[in-house]
N, C-alpha and C positions, 0 to 999 in steps of 0.2 A: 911060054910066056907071051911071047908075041902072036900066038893065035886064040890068046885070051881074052889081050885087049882089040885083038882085031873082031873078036866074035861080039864083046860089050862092051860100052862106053866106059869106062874108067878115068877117064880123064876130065871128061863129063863130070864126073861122079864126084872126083876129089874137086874141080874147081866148084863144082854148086856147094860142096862141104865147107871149104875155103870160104865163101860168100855168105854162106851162113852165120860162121863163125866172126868174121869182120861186121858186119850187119848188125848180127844180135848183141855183142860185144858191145858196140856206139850203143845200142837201144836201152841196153839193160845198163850202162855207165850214167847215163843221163838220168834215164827215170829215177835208178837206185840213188842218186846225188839229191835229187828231190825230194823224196821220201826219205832218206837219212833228215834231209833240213828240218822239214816235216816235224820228225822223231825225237830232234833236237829243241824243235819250238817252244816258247815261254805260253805259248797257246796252250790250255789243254785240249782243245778240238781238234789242234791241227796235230799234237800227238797221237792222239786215239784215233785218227787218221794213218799215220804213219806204224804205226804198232798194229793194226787191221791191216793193211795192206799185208805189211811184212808175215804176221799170222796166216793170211789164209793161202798166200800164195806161196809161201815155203811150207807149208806146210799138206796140198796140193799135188797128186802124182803130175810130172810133166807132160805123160802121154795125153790125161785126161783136157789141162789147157790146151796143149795142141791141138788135139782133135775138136774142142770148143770152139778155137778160133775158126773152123771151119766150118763145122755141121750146128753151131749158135749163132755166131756173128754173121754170117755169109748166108746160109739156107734158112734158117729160122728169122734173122733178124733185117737179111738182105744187104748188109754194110759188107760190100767190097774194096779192095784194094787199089783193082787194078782197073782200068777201062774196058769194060766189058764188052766192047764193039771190036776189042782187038782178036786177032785170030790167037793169038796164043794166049788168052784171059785167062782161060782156069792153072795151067803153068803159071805167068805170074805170078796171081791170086793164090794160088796155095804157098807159094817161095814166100811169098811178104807175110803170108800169117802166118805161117814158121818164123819167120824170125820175128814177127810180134808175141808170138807163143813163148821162144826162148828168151826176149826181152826182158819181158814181165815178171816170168819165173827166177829169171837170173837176179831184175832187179832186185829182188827182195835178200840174196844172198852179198850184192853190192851195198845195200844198206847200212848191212851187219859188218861187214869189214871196215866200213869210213868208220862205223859208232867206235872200232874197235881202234882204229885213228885219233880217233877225236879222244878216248879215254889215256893216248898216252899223250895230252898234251898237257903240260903244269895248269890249275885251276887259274892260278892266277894272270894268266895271259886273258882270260875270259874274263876276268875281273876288272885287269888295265883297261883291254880294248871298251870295255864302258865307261873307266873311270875318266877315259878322254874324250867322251863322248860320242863312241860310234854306236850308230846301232845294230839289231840284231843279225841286220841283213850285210850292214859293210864290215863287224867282227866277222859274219860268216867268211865272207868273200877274201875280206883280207887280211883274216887273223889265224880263224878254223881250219878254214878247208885247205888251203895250199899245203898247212905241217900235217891234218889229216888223210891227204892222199899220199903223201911220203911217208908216214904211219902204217899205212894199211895196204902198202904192195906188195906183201907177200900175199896177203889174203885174196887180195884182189887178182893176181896172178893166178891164186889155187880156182878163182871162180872160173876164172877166162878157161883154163886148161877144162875144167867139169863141162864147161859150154861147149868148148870143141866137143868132148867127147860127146857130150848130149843131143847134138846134130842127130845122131841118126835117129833120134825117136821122129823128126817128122819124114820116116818111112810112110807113119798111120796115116798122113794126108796127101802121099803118093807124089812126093818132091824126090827129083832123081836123085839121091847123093850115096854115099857111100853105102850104108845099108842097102838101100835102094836093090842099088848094082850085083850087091851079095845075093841077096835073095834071087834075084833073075837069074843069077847062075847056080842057085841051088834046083832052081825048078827044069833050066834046060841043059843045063852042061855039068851033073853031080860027077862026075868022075875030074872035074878039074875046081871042085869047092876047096879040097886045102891047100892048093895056092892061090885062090882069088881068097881065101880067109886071110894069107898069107902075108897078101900083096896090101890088103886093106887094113891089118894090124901094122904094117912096116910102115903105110904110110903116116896114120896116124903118130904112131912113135917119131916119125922126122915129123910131125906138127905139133908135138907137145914140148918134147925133151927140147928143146931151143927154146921155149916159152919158160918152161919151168930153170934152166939157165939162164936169163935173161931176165927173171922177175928177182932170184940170189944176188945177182951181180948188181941189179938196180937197187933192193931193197942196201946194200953195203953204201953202194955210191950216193942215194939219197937218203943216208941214216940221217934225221935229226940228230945231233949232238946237244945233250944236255950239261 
């Protein structure tokens, strides 16, 4: 074991996975709250807005966004991330469009869990908060959304845990993280591949099983009570 991680970075490997995960999580909560509003809107533009987004990008393999965010945005379109004068640019640069790759993708699955919020909430809360004259945007704020994010934390929980796991696809844009790591030891050191398999399924499992405990416990302790 320890002339495992002495020979590769592991540690490396799980904190860049970690950062991924923490990163793309904020990115895809935000966007996907937007596009939920979107979806929600008395607009019909700004639905068919929100209903496209959610369409193409859940429905989109994630290695194909990830690798877009690289070899479309970056080489084809020239939009970078990072400051391209710095010595470690293309590091960076590849880590932030990984986590805008997993953002985007995820948001569309953040979406669908608030809608999944929003539908257990009585109609007629949506009715009051007009009939005292808020509008659309301070019913969201201060009516919607607060019981639809307590509504939707199991879901929301299942997306986070899918995100962790989904980290390793940006392998394809050569961010070191756990895959990463695997594969280097499949190419120089095969006779020690099923325990860096090992070590890299054990770790994931101590960064899910806490998540998926902890979104149970939350969903109970912030149940709406009707």
């Amino acid at each position: 074991m320890g002339e495992l991680f002495g020979q590769f970075d592991f540690w490396g490997a799980f904190w860049m996975t970690i950062k991924l995960t923490v990163f793309g999580a904020i990115g895809a909560l935000l966007i996907g709250t937007v596009i939920a509003i979107l979806r929600l809107s008395p607009v019909t533009s700004l639905r068919a807005i929100g209903t496209s987004y959610v369409t193409i990008f859940r429905n989109t393999p994630l290695t194909v966004i990830i690798f877009a965010s690289v070899y479309v945005l970056y080489v084809q379109l020239g939009i970078s991330l990072a400051d391209d004068k710095a010595a470690d640019f293309v590091t960076q640069n590849n880590f932030r469009m990984g986590v805008l790759g997993l953002a985007v993708y995820h948001a569309a699955f953040v979406c669908e869990a608030l809608r999944s919020g929003v539908n257990t909430i009585p109609l007629g809360q949506a009715e009051a908060a007009r009939s005292i004259g808020l509008s659309f945007s301070q019913s969201m704020r201060q009516v919607i959304l607060p019981q639809a994010f307590r509504g939707a934390i199991t879901p929301l929980g299942n997306t986070l845990i899918a995100l962790t796991k989904n980290t390793t696809v940006v392998i394809t844009i050569g961010v070191v993280e756990s895959a990463y790591v695997l594969n280097e030891v499949n190419e120089y050191a095969t006779d020690k591949l099923n325990l860096a398999f090992a070590v890299v399924a054990a770790f994931f499992v101590i960064l899910t099983v806490p998540m998926g405990v902890a979104t149970g416990w939350l969903a109970k302790r912030w149940a709406v009570q009707r």
